[in-house]
MDTraj code that builds the backbone (N, CA, C; nanometers):
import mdtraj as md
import numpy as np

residues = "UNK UNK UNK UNK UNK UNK UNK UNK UNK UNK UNK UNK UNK UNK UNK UNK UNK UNK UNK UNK UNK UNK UNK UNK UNK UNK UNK UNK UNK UNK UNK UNK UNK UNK UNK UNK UNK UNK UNK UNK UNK UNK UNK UNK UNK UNK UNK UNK UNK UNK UNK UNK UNK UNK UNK UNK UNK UNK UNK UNK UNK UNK UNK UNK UNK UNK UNK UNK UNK UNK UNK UNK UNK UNK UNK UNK UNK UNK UNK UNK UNK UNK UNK UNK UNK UNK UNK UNK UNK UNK UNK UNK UNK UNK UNK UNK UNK UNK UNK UNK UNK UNK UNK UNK UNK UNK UNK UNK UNK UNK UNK UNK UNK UNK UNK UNK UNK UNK UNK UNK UNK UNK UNK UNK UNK UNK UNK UNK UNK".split()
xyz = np.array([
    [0.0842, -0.1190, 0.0000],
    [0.0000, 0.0000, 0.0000],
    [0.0877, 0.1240, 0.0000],
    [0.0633, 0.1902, -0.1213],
    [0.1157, 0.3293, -0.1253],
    [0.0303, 0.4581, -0.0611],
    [0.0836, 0.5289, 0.0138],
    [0.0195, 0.6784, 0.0732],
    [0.0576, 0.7919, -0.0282],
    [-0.0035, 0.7620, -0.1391],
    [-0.0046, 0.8514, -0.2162],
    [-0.0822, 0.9721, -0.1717],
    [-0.0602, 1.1058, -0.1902],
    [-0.1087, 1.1975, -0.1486],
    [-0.2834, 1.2200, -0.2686],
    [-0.2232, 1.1993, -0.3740],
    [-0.2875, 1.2160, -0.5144],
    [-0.3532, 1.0795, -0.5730],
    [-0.4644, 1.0540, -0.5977],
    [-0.5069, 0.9210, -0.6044],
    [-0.6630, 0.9641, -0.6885],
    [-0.6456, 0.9187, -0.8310],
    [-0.7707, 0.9213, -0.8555],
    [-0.9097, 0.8670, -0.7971],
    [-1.0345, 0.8777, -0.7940],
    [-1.1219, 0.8480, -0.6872],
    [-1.1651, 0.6586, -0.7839],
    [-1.1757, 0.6689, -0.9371],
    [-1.2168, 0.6083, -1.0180],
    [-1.0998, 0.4501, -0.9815],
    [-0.9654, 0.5012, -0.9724],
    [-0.8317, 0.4148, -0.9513],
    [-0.8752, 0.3356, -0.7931],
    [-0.8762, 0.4395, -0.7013],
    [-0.8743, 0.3565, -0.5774],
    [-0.9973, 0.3119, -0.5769],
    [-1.1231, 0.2920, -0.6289],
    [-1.2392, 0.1742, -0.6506],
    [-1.2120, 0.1055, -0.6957],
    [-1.1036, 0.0846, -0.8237],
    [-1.0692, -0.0592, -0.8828],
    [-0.9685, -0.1005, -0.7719],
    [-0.8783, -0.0577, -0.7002],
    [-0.7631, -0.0932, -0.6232],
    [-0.8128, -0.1805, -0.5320],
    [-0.9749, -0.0783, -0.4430],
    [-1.0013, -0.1497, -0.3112],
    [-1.1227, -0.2763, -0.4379],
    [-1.1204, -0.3238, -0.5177],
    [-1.1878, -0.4244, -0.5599],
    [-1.3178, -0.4006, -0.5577],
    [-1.4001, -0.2547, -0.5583],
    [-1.5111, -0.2669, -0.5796],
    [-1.6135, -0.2991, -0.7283],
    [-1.5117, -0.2295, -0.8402],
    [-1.5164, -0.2477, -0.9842],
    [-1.4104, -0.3605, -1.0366],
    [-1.4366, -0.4558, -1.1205],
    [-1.3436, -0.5365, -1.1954],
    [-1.2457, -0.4519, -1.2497],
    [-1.2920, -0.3299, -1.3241],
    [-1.1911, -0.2445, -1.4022],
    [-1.2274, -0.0865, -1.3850],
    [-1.1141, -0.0127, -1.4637],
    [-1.1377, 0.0775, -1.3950],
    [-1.2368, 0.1804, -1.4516],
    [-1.2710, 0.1480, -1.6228],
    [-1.3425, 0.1768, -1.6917],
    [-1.5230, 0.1645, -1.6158],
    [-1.5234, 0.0265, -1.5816],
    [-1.7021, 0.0079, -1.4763],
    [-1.6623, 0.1133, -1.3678],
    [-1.5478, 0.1254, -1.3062],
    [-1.5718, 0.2448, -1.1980],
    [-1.6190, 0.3644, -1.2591],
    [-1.5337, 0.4267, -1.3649],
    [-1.5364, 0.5282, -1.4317],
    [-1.7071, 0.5456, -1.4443],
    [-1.7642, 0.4227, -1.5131],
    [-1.9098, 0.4388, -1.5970],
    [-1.9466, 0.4525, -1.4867],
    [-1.9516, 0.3871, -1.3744],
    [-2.0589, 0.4171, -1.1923],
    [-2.0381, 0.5430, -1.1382],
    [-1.9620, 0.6036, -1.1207],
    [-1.8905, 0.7700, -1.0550],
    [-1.9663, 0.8359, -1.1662],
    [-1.9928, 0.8133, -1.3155],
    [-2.0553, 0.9054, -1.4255],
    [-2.2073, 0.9083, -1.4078],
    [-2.2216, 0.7675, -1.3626],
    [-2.3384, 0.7162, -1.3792],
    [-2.4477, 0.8156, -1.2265],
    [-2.3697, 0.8226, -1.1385],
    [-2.4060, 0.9192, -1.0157],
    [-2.4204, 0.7747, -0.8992],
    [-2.3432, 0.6475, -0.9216],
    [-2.3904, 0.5476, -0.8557],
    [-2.2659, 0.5556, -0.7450],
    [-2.2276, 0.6319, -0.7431],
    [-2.0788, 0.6805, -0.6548],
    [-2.1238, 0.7767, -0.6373],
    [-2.0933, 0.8036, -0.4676],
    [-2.1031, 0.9801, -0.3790],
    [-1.9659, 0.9801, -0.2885],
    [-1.8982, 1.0838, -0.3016],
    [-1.8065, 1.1076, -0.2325],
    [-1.8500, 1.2403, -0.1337],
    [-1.8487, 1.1911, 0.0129],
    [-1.9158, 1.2848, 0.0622],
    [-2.0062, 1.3289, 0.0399],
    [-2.1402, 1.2254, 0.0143],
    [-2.2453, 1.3161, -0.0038],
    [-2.2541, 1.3415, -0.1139],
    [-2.1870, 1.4158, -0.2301],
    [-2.1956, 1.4502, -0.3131],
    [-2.1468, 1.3902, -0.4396],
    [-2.2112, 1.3995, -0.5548],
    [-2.2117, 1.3535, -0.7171],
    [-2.0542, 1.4094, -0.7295],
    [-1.9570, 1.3496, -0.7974],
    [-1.8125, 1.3421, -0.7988],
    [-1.7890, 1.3328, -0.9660],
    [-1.6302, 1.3303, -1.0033],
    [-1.6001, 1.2888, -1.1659],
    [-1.4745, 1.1792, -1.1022],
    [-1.4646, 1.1221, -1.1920],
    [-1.3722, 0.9974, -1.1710],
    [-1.2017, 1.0329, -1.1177],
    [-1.2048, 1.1890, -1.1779],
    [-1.0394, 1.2465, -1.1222],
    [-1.0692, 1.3046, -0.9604],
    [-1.1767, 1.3055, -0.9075],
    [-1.1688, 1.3265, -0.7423],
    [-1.0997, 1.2465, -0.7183],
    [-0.9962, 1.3368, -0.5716],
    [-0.9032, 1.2945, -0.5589],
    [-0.9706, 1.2787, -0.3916],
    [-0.9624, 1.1210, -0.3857],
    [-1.0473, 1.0684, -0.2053],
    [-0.9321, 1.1248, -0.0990],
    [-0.9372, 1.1374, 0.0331],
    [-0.8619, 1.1491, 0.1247],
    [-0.9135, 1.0428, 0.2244],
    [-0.8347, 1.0258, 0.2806],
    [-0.8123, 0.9343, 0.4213],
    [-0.9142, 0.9793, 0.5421],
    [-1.0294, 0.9257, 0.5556],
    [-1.1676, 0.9661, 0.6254],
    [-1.2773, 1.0276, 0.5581],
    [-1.2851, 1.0162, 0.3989],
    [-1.3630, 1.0339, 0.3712],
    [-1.5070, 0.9411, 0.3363],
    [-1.5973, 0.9692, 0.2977],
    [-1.7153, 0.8816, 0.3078],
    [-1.7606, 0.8695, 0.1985],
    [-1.7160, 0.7048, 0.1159],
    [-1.7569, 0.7015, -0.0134],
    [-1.9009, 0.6085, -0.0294],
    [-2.0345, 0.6625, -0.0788],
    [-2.1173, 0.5795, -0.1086],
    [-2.1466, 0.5267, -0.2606],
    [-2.1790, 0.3821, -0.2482],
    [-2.1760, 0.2986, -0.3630],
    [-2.2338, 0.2208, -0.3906],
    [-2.2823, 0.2249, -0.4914],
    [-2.3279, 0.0905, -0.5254],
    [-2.2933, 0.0152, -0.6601],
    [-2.2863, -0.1414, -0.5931],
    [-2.2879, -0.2479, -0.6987],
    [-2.3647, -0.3634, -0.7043],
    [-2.4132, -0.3803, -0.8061],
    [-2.4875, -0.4889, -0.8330],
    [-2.6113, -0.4293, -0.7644],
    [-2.6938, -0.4940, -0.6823],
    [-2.7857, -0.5020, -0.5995],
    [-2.7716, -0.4307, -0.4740],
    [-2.6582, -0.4207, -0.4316],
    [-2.5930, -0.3848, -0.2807],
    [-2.5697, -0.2184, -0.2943],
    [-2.5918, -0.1639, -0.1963],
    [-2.5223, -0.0202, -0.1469],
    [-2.4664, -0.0295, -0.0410],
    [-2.3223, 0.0403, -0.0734],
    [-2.2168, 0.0157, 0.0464],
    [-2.1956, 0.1910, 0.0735],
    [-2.1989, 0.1730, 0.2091],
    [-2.1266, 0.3140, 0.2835],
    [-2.0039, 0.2998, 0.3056],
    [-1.8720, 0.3330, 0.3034],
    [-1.7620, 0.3079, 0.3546],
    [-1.6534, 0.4603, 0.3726],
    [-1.5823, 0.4326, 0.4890],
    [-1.4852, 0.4951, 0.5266],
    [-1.3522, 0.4887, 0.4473],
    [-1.2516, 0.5949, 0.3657],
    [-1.1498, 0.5478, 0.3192],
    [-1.0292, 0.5328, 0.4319],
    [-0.9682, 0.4472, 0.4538],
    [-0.8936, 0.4033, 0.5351],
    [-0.7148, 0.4262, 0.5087],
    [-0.6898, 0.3655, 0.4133],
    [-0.5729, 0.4063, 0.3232],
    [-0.5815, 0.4566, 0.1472],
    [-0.5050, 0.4777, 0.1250],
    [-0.5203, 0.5128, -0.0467],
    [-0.3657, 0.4037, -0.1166],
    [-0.4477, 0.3920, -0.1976],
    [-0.3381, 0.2623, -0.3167],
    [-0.3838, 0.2827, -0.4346],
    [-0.2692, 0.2945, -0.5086],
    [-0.3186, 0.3091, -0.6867],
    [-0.2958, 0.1582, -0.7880],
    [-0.2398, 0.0828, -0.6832],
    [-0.2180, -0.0823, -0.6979],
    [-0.3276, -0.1707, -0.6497],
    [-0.4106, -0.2442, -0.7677],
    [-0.4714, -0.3685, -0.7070],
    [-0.3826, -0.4917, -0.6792],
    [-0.4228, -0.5050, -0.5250],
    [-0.3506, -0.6448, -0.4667],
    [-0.4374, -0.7619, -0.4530],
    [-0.4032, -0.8293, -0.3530],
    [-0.4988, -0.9238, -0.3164],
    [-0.6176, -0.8871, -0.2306],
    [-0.7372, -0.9501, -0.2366],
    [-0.8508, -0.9210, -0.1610],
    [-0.8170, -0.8537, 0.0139],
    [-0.7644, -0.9440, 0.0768],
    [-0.7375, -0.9125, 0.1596],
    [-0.6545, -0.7634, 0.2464],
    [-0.5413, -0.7313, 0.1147],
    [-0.4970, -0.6521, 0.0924],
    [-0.5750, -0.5095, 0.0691],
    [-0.6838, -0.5645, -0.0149],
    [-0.7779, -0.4257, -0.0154],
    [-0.8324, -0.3803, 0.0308],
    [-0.9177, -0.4578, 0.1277],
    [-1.0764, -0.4904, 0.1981],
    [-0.9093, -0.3918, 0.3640],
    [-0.8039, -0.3719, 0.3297],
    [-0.7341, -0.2659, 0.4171],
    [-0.7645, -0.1075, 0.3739],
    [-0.7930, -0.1229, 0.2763],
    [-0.8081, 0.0187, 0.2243],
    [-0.9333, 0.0906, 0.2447],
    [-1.0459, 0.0278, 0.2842],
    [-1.1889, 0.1011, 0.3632],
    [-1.2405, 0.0293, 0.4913],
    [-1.3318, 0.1066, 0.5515],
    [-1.3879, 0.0672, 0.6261],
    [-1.5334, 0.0735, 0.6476],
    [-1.5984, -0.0492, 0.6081],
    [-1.7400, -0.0414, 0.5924],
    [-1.7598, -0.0161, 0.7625],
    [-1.9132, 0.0747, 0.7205],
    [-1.9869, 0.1242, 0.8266],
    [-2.0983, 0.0248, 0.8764],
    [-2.1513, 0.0309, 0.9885],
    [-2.2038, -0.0789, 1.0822],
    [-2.3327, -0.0978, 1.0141],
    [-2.3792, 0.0626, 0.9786],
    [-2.5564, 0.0666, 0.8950],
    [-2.5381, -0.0169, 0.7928],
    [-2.4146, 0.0312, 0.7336],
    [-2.4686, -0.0450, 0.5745],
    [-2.4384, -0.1797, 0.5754],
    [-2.3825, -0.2484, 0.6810],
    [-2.3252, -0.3808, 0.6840],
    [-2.4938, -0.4443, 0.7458],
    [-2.5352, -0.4000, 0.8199],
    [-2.6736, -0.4273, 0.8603],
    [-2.7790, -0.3910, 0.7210],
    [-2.7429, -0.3030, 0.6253],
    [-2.8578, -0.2840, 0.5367],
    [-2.8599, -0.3667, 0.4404],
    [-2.7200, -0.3936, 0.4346],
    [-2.7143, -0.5226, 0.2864],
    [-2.7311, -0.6385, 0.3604],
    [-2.7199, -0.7085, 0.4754],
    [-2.7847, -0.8272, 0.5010],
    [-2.9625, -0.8348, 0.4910],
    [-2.9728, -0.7267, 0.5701],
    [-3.1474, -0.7234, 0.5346],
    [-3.1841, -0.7322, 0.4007],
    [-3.0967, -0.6591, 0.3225],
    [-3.1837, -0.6834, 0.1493],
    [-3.1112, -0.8207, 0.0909],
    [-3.0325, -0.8740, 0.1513],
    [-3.0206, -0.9752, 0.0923],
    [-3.1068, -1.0915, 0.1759],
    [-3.1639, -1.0719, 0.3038],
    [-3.2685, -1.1425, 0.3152],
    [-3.4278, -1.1293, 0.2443],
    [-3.4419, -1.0264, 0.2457],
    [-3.5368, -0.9566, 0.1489],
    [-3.5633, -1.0344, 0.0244],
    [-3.4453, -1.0432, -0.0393],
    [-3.4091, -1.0851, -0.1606],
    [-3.4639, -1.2247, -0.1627],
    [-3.4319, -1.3239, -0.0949],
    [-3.4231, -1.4191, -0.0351],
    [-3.5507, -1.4740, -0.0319],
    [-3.6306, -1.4505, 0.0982],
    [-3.7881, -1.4043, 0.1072],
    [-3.8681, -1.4436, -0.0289],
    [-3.8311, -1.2640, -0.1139],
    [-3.9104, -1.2827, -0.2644],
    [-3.8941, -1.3675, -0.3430],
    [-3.7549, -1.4808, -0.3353],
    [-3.7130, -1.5469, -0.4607],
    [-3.8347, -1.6829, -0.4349],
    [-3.8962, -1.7519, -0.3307],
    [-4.0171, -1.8287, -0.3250],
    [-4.1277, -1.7711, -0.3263],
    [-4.1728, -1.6254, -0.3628],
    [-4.2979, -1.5757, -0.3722],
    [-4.3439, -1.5652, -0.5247],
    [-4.2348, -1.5383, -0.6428],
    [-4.2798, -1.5553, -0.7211],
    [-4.3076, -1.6667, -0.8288],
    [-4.4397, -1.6905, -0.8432],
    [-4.5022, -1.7431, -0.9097],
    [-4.3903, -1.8293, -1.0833],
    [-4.3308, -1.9271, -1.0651],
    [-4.3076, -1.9825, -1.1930],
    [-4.3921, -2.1438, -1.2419],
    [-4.3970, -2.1249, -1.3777],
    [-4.4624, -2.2122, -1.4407],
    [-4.3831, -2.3998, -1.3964],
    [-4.4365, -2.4953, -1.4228],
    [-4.3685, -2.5989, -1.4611],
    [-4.2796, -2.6396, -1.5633],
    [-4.3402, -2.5702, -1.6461],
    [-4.2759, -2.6225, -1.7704],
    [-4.3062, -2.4921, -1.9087],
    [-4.2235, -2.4780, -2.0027],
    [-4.2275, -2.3570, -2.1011],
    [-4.4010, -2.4215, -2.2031],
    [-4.4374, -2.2821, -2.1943],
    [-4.5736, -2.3466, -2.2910],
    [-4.5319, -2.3552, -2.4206],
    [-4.5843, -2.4867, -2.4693],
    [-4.5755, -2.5415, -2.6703],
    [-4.6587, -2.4072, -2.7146],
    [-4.6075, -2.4636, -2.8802],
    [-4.6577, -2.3527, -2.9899],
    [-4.8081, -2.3168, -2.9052],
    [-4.9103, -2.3681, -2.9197],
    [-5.0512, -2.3312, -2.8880],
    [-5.1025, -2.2522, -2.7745],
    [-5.0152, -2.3253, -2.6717],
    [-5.0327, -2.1953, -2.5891],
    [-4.9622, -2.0957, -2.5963],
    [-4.8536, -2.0820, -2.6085],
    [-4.8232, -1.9363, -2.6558],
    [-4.8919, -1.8722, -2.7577],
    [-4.9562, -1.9036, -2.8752],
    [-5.0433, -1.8606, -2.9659],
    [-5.1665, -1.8187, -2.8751],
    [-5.2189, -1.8913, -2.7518],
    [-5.3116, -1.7983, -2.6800],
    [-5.2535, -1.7197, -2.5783],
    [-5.1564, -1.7248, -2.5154],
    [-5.1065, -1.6059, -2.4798],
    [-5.0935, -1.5004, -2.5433],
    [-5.0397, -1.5014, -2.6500],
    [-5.0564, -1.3901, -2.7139],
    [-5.1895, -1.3009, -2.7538],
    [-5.2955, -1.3923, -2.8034],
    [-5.4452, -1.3752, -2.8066],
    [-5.4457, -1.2989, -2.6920],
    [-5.4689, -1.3424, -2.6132],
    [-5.5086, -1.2954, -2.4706],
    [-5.4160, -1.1688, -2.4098],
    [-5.3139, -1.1147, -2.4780],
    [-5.2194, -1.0205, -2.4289],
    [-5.3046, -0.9029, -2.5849],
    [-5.3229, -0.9574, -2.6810],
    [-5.3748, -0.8802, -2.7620],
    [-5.5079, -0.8071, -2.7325],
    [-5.5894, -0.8734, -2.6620],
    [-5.7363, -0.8374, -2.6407],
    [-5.7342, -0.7290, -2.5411],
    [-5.6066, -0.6880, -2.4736],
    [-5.6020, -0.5742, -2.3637],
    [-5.5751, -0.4150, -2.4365],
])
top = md.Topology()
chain = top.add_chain()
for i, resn in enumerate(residues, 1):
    res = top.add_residue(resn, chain, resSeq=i)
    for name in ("N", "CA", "C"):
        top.add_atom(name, md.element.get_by_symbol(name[0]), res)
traj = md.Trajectory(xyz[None], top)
């Protein structure tokens, strides 16, 4: 881990392993799916050491503390040194991933894909609306 003073914000998301590359960071920080402090950022913000980056990936929103700064991706372990998730959001993504969980036996799937005919009345029947 380098203490670089200067650290793009887009670089140290691929470093601490939140993006595969640094291009998906880039598109998420553009995208407004990255807050640095609160606030909508560009990929050359430069993070400091206690600041509060919010994020999201995939499904999940993470709050986290920056802890160190590195412009090198290492090993997992190595990274997961570079922030410090907050207690809320470690409690908010278990709940939605129970959530998640929950809904995946509520919805309704078929047995089996319907042959030509019924889909020919599905469609009927999606037409008549």
């Amino acid at each position: 881990m380098s203490n670089n003073d200067k650290i793009r914000l887009d670089k140290w998301l691929w470093a601490a392993r939140f993006y595969k590359t640094r291009s998906i960071a880039k598109e998420a920080i553009d995208g407004g799916k990255v807050h640095l402090n609160g606030q909508r950022c560009k990929p050359g913000k430069e993070p400091k050491v206690g600041d509060v980056v919010k994020l999201r990936t995939g499904w999940d929103e993470r709050i986290v503390l920056v802890a160190a700064l590195s412009d090198k991706r290492q090993k997992a372990e190595l990274a997961q040194q570079l922030y410090t998730e907050t207690a809320e959001s470690i409690k908010a993504r278990e709940e939605a991933a129970e959530n998640r969980k929950s809904l995946r036996g509520a919805m309704p799937r078929p047995d089996h894909r319907p042959d030509k005919k019924q889909r020919r009345e599905i469609l009927k029947h999606k037409a008549d609306y």
